[in-house]
PyMOL Python script that loads the backbone (N, CA, C, O; Angstrom):
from pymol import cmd

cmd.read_pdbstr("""\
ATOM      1  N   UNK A   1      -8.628 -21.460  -3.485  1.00  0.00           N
ATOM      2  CA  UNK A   1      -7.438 -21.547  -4.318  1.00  0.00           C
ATOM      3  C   UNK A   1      -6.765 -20.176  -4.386  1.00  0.00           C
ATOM      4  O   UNK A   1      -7.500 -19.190  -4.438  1.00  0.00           O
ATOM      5  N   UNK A   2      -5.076 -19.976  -4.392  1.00  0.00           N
ATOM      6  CA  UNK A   2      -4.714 -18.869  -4.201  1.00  0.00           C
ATOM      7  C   UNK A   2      -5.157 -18.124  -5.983  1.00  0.00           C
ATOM      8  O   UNK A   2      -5.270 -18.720  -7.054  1.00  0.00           O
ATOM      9  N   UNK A   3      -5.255 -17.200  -5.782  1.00  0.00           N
ATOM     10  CA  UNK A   3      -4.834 -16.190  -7.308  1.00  0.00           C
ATOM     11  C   UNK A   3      -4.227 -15.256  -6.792  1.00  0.00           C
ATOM     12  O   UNK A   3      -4.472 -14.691  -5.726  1.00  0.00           O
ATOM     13  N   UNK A   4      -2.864 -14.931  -8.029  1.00  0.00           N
ATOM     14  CA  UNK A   4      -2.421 -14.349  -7.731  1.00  0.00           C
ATOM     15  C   UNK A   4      -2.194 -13.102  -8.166  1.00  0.00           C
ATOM     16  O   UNK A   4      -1.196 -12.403  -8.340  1.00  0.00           O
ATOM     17  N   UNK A   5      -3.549 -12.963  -8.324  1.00  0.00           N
ATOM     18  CA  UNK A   5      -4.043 -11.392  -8.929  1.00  0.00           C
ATOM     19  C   UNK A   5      -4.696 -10.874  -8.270  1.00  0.00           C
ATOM     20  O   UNK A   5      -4.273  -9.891  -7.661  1.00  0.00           O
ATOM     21  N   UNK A   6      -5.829 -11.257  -8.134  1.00  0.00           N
ATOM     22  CA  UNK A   6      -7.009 -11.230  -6.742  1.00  0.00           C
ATOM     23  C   UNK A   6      -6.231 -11.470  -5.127  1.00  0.00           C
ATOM     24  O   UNK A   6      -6.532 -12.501  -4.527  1.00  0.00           O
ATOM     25  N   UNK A   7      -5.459 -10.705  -4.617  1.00  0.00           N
ATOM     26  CA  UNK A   7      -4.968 -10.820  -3.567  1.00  0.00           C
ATOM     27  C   UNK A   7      -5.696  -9.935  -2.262  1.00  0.00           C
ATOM     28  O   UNK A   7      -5.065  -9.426  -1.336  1.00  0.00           O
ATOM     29  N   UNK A   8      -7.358  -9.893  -2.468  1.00  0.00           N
ATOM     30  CA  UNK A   8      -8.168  -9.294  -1.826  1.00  0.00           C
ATOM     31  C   UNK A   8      -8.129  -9.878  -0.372  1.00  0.00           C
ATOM     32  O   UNK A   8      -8.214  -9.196   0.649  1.00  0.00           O
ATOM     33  N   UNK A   9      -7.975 -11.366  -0.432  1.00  0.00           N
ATOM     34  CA  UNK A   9      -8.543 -12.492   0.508  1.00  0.00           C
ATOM     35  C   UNK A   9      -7.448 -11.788   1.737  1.00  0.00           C
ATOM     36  O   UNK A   9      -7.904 -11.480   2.838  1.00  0.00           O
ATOM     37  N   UNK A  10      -6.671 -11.681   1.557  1.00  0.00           N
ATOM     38  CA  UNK A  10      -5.276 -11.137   2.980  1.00  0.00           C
ATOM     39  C   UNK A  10      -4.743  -9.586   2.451  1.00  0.00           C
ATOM     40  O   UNK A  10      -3.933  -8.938   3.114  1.00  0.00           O
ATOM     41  N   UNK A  11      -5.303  -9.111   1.197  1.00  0.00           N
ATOM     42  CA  UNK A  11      -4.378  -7.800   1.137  1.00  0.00           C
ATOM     43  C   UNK A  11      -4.666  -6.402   2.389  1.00  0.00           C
ATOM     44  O   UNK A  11      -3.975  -5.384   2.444  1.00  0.00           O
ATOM     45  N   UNK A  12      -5.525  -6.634   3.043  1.00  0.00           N
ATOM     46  CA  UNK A  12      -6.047  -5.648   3.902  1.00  0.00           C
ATOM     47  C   UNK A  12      -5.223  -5.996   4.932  1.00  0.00           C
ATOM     48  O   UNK A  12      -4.535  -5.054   5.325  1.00  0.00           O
ATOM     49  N   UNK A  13      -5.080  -6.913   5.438  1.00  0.00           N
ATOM     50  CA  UNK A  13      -3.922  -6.972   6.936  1.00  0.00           C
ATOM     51  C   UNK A  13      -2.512  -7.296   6.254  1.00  0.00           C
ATOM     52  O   UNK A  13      -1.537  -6.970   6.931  1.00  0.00           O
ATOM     53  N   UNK A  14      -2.236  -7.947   4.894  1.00  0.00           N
ATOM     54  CA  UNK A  14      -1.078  -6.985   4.452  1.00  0.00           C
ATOM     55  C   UNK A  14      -0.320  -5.659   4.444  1.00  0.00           C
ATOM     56  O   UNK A  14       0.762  -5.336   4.936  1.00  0.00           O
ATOM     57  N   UNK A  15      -1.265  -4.968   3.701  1.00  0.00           N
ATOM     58  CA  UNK A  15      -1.132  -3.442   3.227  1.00  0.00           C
ATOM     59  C   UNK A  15      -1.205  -2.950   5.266  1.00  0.00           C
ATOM     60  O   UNK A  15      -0.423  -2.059   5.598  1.00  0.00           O
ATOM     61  N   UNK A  16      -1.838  -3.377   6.049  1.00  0.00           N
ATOM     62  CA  UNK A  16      -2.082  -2.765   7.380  1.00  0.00           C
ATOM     63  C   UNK A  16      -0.447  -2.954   8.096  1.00  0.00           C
ATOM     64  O   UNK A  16       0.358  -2.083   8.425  1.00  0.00           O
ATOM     65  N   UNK A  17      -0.364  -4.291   8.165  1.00  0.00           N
ATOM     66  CA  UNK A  17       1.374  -4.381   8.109  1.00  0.00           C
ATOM     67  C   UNK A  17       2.763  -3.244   7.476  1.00  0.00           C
ATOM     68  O   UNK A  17       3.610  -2.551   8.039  1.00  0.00           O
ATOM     69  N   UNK A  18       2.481  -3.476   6.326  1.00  0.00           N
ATOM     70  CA  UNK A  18       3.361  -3.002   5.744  1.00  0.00           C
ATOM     71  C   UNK A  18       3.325  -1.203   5.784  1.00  0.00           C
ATOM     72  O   UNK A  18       4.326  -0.523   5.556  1.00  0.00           O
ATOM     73  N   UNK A  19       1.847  -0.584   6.149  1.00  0.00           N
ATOM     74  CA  UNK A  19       1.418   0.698   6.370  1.00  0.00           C
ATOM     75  C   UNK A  19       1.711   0.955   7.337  1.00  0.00           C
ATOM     76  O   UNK A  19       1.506   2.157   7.506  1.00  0.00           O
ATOM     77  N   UNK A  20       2.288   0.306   8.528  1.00  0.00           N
ATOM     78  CA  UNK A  20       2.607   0.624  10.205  1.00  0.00           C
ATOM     79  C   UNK A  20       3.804   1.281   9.930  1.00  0.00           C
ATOM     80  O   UNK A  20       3.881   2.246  10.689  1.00  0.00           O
ATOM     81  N   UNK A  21       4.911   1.196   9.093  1.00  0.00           N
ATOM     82  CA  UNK A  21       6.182   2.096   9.303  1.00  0.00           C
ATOM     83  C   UNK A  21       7.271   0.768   9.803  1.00  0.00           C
ATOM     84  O   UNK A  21       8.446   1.073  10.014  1.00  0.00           O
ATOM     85  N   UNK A  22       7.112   0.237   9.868  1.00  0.00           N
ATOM     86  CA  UNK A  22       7.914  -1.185  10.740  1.00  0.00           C
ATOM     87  C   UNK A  22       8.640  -1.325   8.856  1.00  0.00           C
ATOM     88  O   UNK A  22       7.931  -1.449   7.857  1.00  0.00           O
ATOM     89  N   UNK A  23       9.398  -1.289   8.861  1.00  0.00           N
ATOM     90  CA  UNK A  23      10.589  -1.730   7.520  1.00  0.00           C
ATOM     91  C   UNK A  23      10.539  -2.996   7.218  1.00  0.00           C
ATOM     92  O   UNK A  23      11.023  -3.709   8.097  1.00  0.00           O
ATOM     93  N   UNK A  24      10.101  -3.588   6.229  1.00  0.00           N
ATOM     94  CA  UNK A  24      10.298  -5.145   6.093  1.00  0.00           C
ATOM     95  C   UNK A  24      11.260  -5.137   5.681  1.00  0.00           C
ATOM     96  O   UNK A  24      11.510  -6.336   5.802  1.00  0.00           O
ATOM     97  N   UNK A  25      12.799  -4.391   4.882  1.00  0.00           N
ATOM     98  CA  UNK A  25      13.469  -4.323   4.185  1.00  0.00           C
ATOM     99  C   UNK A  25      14.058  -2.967   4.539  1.00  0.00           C
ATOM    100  O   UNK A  25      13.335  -1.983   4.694  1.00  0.00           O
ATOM    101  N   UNK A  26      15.381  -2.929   4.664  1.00  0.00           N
ATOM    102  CA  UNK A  26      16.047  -1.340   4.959  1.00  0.00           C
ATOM    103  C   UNK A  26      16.179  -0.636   3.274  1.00  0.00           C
ATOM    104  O   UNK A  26      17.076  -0.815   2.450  1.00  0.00           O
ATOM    105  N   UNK A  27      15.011   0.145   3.174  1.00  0.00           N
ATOM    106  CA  UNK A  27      14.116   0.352   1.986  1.00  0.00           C
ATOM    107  C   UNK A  27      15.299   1.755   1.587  1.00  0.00           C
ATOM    108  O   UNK A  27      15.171   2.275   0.478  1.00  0.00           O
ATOM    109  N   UNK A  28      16.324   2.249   2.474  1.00  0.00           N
ATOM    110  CA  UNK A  28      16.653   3.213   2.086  1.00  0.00           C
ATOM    111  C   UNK A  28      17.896   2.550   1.785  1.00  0.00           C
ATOM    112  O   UNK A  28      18.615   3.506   1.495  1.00  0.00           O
ATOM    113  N   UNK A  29      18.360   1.865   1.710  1.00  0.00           N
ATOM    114  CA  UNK A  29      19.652   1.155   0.869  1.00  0.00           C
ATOM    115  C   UNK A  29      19.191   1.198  -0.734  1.00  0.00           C
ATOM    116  O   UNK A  29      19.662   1.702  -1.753  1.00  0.00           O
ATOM    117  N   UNK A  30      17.955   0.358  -0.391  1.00  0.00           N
ATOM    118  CA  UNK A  30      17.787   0.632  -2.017  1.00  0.00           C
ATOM    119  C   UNK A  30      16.992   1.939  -2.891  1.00  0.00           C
ATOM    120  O   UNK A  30      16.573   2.003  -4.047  1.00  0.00           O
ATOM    121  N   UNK A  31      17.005   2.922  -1.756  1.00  0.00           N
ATOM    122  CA  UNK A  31      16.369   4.278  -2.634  1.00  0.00           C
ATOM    123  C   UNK A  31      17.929   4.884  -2.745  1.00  0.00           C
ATOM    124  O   UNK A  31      18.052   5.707  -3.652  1.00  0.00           O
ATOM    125  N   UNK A  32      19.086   4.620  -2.001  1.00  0.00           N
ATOM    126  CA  UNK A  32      19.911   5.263  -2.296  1.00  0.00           C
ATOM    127  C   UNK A  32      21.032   4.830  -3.453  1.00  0.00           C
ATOM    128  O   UNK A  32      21.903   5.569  -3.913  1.00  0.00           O
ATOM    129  N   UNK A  33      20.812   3.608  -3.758  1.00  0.00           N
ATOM    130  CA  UNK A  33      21.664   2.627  -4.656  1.00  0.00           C
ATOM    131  C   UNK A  33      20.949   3.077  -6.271  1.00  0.00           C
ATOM    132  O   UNK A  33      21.530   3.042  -7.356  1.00  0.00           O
ATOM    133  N   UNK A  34      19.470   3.508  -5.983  1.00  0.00           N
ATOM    134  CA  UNK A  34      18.330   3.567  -7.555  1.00  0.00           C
ATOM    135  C   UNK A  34      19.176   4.601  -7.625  1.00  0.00           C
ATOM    136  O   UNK A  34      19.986   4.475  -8.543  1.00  0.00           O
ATOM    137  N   UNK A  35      19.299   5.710  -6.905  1.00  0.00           N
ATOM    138  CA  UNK A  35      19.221   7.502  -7.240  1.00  0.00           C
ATOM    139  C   UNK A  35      20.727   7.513  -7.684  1.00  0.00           C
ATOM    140  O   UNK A  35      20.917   8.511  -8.380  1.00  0.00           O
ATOM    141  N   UNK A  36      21.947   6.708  -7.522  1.00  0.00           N
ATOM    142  CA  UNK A  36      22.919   6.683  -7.973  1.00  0.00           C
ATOM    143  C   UNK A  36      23.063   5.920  -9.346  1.00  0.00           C
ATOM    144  O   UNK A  36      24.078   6.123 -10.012  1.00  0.00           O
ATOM    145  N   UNK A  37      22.435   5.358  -9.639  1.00  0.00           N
ATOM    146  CA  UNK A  37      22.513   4.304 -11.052  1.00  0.00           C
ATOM    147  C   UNK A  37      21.615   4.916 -12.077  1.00  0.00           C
ATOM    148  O   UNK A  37      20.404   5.139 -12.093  1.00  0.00           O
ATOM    149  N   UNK A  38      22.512   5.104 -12.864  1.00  0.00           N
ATOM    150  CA  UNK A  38      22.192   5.398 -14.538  1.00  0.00           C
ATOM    151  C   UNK A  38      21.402   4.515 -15.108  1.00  0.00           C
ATOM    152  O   UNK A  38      21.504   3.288 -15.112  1.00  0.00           O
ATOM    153  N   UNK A  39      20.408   5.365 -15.710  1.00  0.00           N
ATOM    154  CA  UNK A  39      19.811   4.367 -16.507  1.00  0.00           C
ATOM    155  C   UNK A  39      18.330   3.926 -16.057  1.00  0.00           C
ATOM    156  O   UNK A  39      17.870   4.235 -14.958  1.00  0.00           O
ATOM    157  N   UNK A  40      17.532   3.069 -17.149  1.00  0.00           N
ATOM    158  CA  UNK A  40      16.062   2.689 -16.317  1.00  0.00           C
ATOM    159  C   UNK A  40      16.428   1.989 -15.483  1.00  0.00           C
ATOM    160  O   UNK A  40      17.467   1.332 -15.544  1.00  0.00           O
ATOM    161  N   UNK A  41      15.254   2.009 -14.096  1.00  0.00           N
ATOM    162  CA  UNK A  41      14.744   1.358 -13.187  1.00  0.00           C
ATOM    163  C   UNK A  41      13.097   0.305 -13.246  1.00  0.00           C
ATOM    164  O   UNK A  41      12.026   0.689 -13.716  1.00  0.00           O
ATOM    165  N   UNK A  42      13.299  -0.621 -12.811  1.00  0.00           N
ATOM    166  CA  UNK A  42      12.066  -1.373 -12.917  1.00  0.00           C
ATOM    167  C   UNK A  42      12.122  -2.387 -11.458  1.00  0.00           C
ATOM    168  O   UNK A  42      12.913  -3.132 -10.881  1.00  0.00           O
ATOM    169  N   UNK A  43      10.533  -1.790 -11.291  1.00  0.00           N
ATOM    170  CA  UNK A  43      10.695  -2.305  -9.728  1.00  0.00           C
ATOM    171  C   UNK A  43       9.536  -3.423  -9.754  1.00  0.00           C
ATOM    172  O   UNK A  43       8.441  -3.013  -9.368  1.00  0.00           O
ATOM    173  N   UNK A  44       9.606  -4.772 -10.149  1.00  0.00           N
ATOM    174  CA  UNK A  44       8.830  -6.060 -10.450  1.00  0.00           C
ATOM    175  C   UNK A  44       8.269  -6.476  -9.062  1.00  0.00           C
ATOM    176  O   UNK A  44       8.995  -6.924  -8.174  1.00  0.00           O
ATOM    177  N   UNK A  45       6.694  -6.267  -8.914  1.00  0.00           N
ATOM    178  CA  UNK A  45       6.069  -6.384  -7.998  1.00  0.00           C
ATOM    179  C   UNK A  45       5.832  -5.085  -6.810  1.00  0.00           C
ATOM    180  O   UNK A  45       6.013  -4.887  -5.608  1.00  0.00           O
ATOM    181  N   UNK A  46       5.407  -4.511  -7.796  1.00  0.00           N
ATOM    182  CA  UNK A  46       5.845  -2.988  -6.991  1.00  0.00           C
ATOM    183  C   UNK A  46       4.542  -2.928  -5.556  1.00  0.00           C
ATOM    184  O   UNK A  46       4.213  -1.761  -5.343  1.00  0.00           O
ATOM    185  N   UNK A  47       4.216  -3.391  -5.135  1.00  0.00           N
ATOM    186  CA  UNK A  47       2.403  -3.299  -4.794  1.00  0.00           C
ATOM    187  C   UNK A  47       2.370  -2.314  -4.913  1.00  0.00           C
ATOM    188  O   UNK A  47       2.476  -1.641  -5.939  1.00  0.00           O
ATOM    189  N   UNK A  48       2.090  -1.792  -3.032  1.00  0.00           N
ATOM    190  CA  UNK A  48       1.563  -0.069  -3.202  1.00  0.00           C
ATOM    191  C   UNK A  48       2.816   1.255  -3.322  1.00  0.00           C
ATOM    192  O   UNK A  48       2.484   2.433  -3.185  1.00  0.00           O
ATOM    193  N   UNK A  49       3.808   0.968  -3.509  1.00  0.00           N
ATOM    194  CA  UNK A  49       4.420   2.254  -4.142  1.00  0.00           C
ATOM    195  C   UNK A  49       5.895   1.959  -2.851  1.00  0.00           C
ATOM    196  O   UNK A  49       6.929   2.605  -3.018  1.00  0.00           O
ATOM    197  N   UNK A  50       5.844   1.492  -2.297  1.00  0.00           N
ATOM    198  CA  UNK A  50       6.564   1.718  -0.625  1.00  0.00           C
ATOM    199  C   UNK A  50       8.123   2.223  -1.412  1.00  0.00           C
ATOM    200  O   UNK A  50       8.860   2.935  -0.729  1.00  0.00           O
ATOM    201  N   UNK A  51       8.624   1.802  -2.969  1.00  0.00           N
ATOM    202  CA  UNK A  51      10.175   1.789  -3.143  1.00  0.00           C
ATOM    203  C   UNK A  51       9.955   2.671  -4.214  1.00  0.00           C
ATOM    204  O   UNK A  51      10.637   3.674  -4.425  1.00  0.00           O
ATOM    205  N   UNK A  52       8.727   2.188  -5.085  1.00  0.00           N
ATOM    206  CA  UNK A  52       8.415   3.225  -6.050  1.00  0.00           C
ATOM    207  C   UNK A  52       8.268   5.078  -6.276  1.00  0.00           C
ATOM    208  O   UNK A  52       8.714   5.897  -7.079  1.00  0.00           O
ATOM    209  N   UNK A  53       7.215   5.119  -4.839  1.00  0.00           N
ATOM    210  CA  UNK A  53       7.024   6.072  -5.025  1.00  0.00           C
ATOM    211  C   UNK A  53       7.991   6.973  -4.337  1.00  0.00           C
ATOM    212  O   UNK A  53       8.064   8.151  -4.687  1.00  0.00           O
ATOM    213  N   UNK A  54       8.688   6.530  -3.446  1.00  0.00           N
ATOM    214  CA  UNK A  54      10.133   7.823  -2.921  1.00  0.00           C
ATOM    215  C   UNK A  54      10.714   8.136  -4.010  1.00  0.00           C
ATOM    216  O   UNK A  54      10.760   9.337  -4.276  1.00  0.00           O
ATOM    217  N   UNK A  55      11.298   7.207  -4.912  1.00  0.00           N
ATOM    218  CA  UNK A  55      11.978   7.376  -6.065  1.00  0.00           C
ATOM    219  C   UNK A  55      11.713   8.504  -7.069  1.00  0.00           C
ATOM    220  O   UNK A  55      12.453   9.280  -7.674  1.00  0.00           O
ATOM    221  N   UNK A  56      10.280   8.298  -7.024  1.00  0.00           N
ATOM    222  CA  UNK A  56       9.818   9.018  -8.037  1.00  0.00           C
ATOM    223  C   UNK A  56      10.198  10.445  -7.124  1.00  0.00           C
ATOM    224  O   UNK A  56      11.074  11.204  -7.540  1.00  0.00           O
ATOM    225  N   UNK A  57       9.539  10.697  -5.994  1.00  0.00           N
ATOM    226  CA  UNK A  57       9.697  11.967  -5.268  1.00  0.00           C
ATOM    227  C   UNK A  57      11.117  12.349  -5.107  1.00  0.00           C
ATOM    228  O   UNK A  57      11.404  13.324  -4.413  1.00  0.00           O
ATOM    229  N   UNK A  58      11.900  11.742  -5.622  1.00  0.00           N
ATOM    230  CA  UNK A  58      13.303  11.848  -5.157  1.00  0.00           C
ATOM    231  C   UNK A  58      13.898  12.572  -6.753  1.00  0.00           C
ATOM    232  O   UNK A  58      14.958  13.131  -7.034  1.00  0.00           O
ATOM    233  N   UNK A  59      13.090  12.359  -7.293  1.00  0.00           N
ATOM    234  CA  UNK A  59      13.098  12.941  -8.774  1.00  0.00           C
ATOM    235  C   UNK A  59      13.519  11.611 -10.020  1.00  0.00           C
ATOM    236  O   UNK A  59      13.214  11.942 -11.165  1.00  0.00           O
ATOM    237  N   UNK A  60      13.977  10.614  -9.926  1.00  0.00           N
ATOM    238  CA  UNK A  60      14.391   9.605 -10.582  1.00  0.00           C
ATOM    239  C   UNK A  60      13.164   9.361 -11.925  1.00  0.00           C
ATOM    240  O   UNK A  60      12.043   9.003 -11.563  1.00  0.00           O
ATOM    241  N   UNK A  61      13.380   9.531 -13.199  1.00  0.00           N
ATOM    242  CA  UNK A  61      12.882   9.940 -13.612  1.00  0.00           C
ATOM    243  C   UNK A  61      12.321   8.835 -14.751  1.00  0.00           C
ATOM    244  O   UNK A  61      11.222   8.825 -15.305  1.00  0.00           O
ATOM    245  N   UNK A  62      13.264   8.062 -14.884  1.00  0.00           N
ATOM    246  CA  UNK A  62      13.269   6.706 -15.878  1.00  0.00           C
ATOM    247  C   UNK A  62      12.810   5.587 -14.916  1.00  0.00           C
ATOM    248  O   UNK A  62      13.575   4.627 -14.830  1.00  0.00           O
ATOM    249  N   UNK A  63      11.569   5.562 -14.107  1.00  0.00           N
ATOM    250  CA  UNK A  63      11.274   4.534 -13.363  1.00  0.00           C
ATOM    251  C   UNK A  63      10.015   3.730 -13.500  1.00  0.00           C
ATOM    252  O   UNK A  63       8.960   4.364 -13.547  1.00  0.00           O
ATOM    253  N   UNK A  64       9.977   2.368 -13.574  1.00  0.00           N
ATOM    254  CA  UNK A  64       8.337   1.724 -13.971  1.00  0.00           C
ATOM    255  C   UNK A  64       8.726   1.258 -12.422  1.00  0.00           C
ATOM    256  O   UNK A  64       9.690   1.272 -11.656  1.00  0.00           O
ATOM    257  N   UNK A  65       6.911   0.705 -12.487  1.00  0.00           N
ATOM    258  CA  UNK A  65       6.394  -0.037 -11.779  1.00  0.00           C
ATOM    259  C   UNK A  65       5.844  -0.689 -12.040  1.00  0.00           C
ATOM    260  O   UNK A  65       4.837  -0.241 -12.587  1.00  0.00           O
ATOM    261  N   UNK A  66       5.899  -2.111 -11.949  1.00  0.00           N
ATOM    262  CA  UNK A  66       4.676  -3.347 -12.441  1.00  0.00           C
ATOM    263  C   UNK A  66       3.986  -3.624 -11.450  1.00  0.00           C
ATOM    264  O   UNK A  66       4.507  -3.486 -10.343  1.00  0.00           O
ATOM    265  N   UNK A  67       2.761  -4.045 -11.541  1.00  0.00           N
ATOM    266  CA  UNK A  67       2.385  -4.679 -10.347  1.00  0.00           C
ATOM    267  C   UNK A  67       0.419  -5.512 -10.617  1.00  0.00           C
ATOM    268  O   UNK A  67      -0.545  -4.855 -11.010  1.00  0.00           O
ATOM    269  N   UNK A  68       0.397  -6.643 -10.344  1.00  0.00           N
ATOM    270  CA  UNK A  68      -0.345  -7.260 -11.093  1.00  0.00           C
ATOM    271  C   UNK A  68      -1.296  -7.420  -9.989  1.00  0.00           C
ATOM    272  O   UNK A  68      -2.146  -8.245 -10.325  1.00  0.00           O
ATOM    273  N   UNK A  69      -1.479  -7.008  -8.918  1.00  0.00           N
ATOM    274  CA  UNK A  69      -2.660  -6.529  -8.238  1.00  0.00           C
ATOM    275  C   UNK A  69      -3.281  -5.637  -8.316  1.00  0.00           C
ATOM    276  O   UNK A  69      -2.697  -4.651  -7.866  1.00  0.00           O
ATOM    277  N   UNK A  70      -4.433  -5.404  -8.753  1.00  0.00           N
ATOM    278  CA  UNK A  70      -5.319  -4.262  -8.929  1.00  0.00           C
ATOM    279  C   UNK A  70      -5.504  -3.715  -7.731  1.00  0.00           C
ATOM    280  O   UNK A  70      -5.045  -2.576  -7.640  1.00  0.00           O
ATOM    281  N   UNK A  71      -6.246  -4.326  -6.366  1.00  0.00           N
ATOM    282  CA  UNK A  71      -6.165  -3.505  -5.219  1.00  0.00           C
ATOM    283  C   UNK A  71      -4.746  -2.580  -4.790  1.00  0.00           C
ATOM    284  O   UNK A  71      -4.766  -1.380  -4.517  1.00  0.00           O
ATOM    285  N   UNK A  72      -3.507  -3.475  -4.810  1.00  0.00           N
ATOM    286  CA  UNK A  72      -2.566  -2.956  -4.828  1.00  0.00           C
ATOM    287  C   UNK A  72      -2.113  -1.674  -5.385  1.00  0.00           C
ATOM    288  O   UNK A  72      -1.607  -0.835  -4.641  1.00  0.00           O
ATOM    289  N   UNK A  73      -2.327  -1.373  -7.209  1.00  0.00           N
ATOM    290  CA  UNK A  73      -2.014  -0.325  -7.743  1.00  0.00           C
ATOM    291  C   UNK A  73      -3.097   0.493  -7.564  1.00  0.00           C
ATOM    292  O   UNK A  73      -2.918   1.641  -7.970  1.00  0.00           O
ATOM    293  N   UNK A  74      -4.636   0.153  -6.868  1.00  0.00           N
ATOM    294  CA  UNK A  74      -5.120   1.565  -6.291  1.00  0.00           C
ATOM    295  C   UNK A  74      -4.671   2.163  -4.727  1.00  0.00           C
ATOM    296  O   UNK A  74      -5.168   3.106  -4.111  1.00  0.00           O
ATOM    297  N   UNK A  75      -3.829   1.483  -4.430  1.00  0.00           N
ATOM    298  CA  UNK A  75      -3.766   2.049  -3.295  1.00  0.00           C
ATOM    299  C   UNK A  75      -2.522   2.973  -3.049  1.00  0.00           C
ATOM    300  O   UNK A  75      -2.335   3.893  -2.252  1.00  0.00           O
ATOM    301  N   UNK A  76      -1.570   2.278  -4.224  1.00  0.00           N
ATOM    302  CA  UNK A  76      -0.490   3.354  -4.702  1.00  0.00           C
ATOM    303  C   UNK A  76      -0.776   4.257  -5.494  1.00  0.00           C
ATOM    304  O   UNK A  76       0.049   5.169  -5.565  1.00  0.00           O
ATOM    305  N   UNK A  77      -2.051   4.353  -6.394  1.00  0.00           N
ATOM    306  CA  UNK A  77      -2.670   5.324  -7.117  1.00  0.00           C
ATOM    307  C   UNK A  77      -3.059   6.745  -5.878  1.00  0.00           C
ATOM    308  O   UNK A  77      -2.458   7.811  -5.742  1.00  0.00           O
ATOM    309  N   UNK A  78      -3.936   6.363  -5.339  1.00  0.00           N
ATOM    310  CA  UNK A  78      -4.281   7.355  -4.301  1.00  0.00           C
ATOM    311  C   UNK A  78      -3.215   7.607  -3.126  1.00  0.00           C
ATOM    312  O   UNK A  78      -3.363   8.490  -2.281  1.00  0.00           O
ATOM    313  N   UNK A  79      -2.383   6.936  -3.163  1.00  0.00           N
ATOM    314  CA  UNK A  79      -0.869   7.662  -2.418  1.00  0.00           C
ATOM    315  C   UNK A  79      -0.224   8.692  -3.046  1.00  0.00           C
ATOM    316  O   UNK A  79       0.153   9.701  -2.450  1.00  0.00           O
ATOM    317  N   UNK A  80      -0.116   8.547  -3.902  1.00  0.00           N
ATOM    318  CA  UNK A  80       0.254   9.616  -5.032  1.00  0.00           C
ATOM    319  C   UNK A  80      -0.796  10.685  -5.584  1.00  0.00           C
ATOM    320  O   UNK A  80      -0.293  11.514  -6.342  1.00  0.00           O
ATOM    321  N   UNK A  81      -2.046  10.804  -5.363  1.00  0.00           N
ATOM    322  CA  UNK A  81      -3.228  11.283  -5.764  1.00  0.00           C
ATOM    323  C   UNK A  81      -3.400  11.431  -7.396  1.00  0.00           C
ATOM    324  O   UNK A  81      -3.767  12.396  -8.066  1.00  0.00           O
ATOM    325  N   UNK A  82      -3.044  10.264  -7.732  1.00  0.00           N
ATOM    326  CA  UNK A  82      -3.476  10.250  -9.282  1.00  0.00           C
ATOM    327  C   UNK A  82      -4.885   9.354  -9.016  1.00  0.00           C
ATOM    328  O   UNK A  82      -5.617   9.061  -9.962  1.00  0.00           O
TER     329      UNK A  82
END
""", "prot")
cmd.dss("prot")
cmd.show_as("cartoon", "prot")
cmd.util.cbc("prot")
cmd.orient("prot")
């Protein structure tokens, strides 16, 4: 049965996908659209950081991240070395 918290069962050739550099999404449209807009940001389903964490490096300062996979937010944890 899927859960959709526990996303252990496929998150490894996910995250391997999405870790190759191949763009699922032209990710810099939307780092350049955040860094112009006033105001909080909230990025719903953040997994591992891929929109989150430029932002943050980009200095954007009012920004969450949700993300309801635990494997997921350690793997954006240790991208960031927190």
């Amino acid at each position: 049965m899927f859960d959709p918290i526990d996303l252990s069962a496929y998150a490894d050739a996910v995250l391997d996908e999405l870790a190759s550099g191949e763009p699922q999404i032209d990710g810099t449209i939307l780092l350049d659209l955040a860094c112009q807009t006033p105001g909080p940001i909230l990025e719903l389903g953040c997994g591992y950081g891929r929109i989150t964490i430029p932002l943050a490096q980009r200095g954007v300062q009012d920004l969450t991240g949700l993300e309801l996979s635990a494997p997921s937010l350690v793997y954006a944890r240790a991208r960031t070395g927190d």
